[in-house]
C-alpha positions in Angstrom: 215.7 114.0 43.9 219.1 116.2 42.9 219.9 116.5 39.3 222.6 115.5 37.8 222.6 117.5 35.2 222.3 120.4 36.7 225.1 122.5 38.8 224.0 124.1 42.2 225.8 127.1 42.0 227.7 127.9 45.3 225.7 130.2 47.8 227.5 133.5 48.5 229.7 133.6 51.7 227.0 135.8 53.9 223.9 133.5 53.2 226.5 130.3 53.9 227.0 131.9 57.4 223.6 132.9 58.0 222.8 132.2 61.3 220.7 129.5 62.3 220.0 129.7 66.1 219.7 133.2 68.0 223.3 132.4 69.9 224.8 132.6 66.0 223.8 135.9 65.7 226.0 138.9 65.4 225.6 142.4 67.1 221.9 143.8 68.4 222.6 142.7 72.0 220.7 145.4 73.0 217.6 143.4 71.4 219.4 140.1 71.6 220.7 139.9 75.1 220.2 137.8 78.1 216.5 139.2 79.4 216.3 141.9 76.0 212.4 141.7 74.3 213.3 139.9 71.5 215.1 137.3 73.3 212.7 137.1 75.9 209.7 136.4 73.0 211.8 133.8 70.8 212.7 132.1 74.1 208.9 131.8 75.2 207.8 131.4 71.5 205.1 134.0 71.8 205.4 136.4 69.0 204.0 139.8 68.3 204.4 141.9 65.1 207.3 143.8 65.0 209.1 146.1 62.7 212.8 146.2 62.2 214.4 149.7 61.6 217.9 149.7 60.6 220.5 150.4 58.0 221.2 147.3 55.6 222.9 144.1 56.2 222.5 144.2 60.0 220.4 141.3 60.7 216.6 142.1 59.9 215.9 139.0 57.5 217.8 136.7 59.2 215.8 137.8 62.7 212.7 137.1 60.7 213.5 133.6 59.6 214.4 132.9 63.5 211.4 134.1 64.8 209.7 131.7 62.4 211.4 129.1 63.6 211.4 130.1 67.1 207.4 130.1 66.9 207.3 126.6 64.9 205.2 128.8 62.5 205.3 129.0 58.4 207.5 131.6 57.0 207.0 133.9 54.1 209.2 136.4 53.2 208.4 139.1 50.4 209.8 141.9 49.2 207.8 145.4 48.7 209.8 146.5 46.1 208.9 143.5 43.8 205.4 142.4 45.6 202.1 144.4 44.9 198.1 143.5 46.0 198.6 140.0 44.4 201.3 138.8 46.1 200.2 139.9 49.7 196.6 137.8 48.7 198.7 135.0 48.2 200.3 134.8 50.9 197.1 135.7 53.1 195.7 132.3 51.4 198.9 130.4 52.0 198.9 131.3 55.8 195.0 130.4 55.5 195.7 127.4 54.2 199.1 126.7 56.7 196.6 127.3 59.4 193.7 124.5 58.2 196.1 121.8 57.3 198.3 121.6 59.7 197.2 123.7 62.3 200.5 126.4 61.8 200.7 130.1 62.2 202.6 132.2 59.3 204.9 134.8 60.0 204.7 137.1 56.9 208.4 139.0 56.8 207.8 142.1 54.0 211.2 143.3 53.9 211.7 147.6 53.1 207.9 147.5 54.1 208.4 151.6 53.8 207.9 151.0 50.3 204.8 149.3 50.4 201.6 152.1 49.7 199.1 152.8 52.0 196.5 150.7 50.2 199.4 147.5 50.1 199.7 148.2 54.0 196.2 148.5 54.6 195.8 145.2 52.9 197.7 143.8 55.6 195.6 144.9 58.6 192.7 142.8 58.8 194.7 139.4 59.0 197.2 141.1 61.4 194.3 141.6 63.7 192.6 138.3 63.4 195.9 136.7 64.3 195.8 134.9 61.2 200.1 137.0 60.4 202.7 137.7 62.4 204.1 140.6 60.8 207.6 141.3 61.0 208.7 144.4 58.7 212.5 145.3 57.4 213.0 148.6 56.6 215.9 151.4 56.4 213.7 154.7 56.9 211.8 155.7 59.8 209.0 153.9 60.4 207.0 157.0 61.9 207.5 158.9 58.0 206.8 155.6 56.0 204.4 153.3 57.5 201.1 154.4 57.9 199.5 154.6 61.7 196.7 151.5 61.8 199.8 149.4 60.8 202.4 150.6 63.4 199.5 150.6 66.7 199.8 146.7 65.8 203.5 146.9 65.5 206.3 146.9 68.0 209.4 149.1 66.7 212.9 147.5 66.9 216.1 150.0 66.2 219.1 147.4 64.9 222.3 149.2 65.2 225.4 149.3 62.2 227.4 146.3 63.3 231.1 147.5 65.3 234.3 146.7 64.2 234.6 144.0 66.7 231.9 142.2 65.9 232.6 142.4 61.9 235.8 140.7 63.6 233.7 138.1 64.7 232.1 137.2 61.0 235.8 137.2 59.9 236.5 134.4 62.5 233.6 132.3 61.4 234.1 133.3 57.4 237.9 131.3 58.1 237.0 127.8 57.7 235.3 128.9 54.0 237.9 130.9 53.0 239.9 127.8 51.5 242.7 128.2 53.6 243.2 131.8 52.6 243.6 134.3 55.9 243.4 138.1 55.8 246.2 140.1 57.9 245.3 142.6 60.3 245.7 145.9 57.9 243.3 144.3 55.4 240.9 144.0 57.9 240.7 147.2 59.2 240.2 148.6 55.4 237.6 146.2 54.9 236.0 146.9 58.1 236.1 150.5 56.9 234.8 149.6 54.1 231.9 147.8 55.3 230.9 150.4 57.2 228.7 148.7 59.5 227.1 146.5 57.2 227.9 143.0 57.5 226.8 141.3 54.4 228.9 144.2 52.5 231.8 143.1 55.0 231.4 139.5 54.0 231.7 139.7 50.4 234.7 141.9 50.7 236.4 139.4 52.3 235.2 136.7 49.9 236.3 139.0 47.1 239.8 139.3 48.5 239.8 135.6 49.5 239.6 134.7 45.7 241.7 137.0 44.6 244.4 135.9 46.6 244.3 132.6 46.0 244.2 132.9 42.4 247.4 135.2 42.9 248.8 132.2 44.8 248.6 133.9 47.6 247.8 131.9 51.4 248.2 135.5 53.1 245.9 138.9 52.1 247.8 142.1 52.9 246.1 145.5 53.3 247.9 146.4 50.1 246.3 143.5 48.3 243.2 144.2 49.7 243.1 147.5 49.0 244.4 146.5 45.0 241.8 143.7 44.7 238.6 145.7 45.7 237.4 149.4 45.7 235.9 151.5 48.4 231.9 151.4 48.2 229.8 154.2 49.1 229.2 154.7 52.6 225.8 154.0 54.4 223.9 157.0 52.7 220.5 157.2 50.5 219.8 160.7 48.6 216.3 160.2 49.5 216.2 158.7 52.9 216.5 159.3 56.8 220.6 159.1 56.9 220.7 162.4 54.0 218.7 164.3 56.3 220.2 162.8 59.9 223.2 163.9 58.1 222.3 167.8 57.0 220.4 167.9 60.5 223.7 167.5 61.9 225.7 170.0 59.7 223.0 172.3 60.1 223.4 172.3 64.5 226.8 172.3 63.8 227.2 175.7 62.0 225.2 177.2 64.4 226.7 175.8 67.5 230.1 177.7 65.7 232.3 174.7 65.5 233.6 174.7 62.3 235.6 171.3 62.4 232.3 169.6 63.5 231.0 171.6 60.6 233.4 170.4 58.3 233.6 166.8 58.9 229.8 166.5 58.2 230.2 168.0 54.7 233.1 165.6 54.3 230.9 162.5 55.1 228.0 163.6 53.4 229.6 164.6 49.6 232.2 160.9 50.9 228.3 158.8 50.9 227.1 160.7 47.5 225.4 163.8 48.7 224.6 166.9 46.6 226.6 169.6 47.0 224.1 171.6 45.7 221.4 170.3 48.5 224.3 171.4 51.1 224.6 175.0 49.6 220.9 174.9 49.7 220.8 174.4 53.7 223.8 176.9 54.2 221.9 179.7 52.2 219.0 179.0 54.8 220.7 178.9 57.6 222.8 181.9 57.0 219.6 183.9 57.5 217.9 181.7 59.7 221.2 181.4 62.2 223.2 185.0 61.1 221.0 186.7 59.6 221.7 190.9 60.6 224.4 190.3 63.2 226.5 189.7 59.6 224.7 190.3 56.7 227.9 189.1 54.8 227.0 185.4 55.2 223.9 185.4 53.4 226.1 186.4 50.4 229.2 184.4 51.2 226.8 181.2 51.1 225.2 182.7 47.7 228.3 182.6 46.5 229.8 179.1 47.3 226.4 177.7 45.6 227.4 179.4 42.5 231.0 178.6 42.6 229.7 174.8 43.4 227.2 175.0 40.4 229.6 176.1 37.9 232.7 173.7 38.9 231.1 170.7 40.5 233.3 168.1 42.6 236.1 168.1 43.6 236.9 171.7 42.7 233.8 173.2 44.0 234.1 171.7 47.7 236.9 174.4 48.4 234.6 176.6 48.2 231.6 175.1 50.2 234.6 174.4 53.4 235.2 178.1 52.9 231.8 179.0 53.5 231.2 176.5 56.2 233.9 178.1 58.1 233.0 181.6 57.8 229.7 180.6 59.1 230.7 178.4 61.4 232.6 181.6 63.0 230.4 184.4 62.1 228.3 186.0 64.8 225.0 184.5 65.2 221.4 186.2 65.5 217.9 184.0 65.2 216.2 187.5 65.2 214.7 188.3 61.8 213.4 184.5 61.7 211.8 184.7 65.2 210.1 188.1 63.9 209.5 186.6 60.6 207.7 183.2 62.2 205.6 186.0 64.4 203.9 188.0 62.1 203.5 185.0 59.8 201.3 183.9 63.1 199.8 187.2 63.3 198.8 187.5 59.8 197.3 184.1 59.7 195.0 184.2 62.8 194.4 187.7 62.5 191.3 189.5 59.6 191.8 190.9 56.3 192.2 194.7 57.4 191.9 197.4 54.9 195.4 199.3 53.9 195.1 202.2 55.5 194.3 205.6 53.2 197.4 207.4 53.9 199.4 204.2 52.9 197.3 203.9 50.0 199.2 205.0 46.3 196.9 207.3 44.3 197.6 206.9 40.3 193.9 208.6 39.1 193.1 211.6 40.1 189.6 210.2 41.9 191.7 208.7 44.2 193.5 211.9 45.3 190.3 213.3 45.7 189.1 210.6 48.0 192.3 211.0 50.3 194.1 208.4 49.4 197.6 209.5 50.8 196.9 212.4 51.7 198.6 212.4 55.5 201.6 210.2 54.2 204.4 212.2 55.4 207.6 211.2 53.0 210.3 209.9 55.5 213.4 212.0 53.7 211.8 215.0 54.4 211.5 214.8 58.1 214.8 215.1 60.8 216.9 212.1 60.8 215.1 210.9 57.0 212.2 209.1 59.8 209.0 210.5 60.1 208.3 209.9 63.7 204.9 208.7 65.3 203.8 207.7 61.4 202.1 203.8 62.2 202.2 202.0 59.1 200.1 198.9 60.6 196.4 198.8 59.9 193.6 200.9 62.1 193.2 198.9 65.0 196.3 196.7 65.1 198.8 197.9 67.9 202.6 197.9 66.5 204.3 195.0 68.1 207.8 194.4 68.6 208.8 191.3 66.6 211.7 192.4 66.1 214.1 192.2 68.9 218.4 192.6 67.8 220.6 190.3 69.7 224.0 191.7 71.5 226.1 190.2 68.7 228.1 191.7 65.9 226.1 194.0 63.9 222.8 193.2 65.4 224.3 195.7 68.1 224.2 198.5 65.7 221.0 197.5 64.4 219.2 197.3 67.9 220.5 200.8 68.6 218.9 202.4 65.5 216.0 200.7 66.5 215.8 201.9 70.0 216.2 205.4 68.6 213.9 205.3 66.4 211.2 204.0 69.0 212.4 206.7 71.3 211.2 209.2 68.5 208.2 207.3 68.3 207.1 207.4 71.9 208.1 211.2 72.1 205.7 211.8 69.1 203.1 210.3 70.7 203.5 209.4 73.9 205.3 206.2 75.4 204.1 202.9 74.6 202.7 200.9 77.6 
């Protein structure tokens, strides 16, 4: 029974259009499409435990609730931020009890499972084993980092993709009829669509939001100027914490060392545009500039020190001049992986290899005991020998044949540097004999 003294407020303009059959749905045809797996499952109205992966307001509750309805099965939806131990018992005993009465399965939607624990997921397994719950996860990180391995060997993986400008166009086209006979132009669209950035709830309440505005301007027409007046630009798709900061620093990273300082550029443009740290961007161009540069131009290394400090002290915006002039000198700057690939092999070495004693012309002798027992006694002090470089000294323990780690590339001053070297081991080998 309704009551009439109580007003039903009016349900927002994304869950009004919330699709009720599969054909409604907007985007993932890649999932969705004639002969796709999920398609193919709804249609036969088997279902298996699935997780959806995929940036928000693409579709993943609303595929839930339809492959409830597609299996004529109870639904429950929680959510693991808000839901602990308690709440997943309860629905356990609801789906029991769905199951005794009437003879119904329960599909159990836990939307951003990734934030369920491991004991909260584990909770979960039994009853997904038995049968007793479909599962079907919603979450915006990887699944491989964030849900734990019993869980996902009982758990399809579905990717849902951001949703494209034309078929945002097609939420517009159904949104029309609520809109109270307010229409959008074409100019507003394409900033809200920008706006939206893939995400089609966000995209739906922008255009509510200029909707209303409009009318109560008096308005029957929203132009991009009104749009752009009536609302304000939201953060793109970006968490500080999540898969997108890193996708996003992965891809600025490959871009300063594949030298193409645009590419470069644009990705510290959308990362600081979504709400990125700065100082987390200085971070991964300090490491890269030895990791990528390193000797073939030891100016890097400082040029990056130095846009981190410029960053720290000034902050955005004034600071970003000075990570894009960094980016592009290291964008440009001649690269050498050398001191990293000689760095990662002796950390190998040292960590399969014994403890070996220092040996006792390496050794320092402070007390006069130590002299005595000949600690340093055949060190030979490089700037007194020709060329400052006491040739044929080893340096390595007894035992431990001197490798060549390090190997200088042909670029920029890693040429220089891999000409001293080869000098130096050409002094070596006439000391004492050529190594084989």
């Amino acid at each position: 029974m309704s009551d009439l003294f109580t007003s039903q407020p009016k349900p927002p303009l994304a869950e009004l259009l919330r699709p009720k059959t599969l054909n409604e749905v907007v985007g993932q045809r890649h999932l969705l499409g004639p002969g796709k797996p999920l398609r193919l499952a709804f249609e036969a109205g088997k279902l298996h435990s699935f997780i959806l992966w995929g940036p928000p307001g693409v579709g993943k509750t609303t595929l839930g609730r339809l492959a409830a309805n597609a299996a004529d099965s109870k639904f429950i939806a929680i959510s693991a931020v808000l839901a602990g131990v308690k709440d997943i018992r309860q629905a356990i005993d609801d789906a029991q009890d769905a199951l005794d009465r009437y003879g119904k399965s329960t599909v159990l939607f836990v939307d951003e499972i990734h934030r369920f624990n491991k004991s909260q997921q584990d909770a979960l397994l039994p009853h997904v084993e038995s049968g007793l719950l479909t599962l079907i996860g919603g979450t915006t990180e990887h699944p491989g980092m964030e849900v734990n391995n019993a869980l996902l060997s009982r758990a399809q993986v579905y990717t849902l993709t951001p949703l494209a400008d034309d078929e945002l166009q097609q939420l517009y086209q159904r949104a029309i009829p609520h809109l109270e006979g307010v229409t959008l132009h074409d100019d507003a669209l394409v900033l809200l669509k920008g706006y939206a950035d893939g995400d089609g709830r966000r995209f739906l309440n922008l255009v509510a939001q200029v909707a209303t505005a409009a009318k109560g301007a008096g308005l029957a027409h929203a132009s991009g100027e009104f749009a752009k007046a009536s609302t304000s630009p939201s953060l793109r798709r970006f968490d500080k914490g999540g898969d997108e900061l890193y996708w996003q620093l992965s891809a600025f990273h490959k871009s300063l060392r594949g030298s193409q300082p645009d590419a470069a550029l644009y990705w510290l443009a959308r990362i600081l545009d979504g709400g990125g740290d700065g100082r987390q961007v200085a971070r991964r161009m300090i490491a890269m500039a030895s990791e990528d540069i390193g000797n073939a131009d030891p100016r890097a290394l400082q040029l990056a020190l130095n846009a981190a400090e410029a960053y720290d002290r000034l902050g955005s915006p004034e600071g970003e001049l000075a990570l894009a002039q960094a980016v592009t000198y290291l964008a440009l700057a001649p690269k050498s992986n050398a001191a990293y690939l000689a760095w990662n092999q002796a950390k190998a070495f040292v960590k399969q290899d014994g403890s070996r004693p220092v040996p006792m012309h390496l050794r320092n002798a402070p007390a006069k005991l130590m002299k005595q027992m000949g600690y340093g006694s055949e060190y030979r002090y490089a700037h007194d020998e020709p060329e400052a470089y006491a040739a044929g000294q080893t340096y390595f323990p007894d035992g431990v044949e001197p490798p060549r780690w390090y190997q200088p590339t042909e670029r920029g001053l890693d040429i220089k540097l891999g000409e001293k070297l080869a000098r130096l081991r050409s002094l070596d080998e006439a000391a004492h004999g050529p190594k084989t």
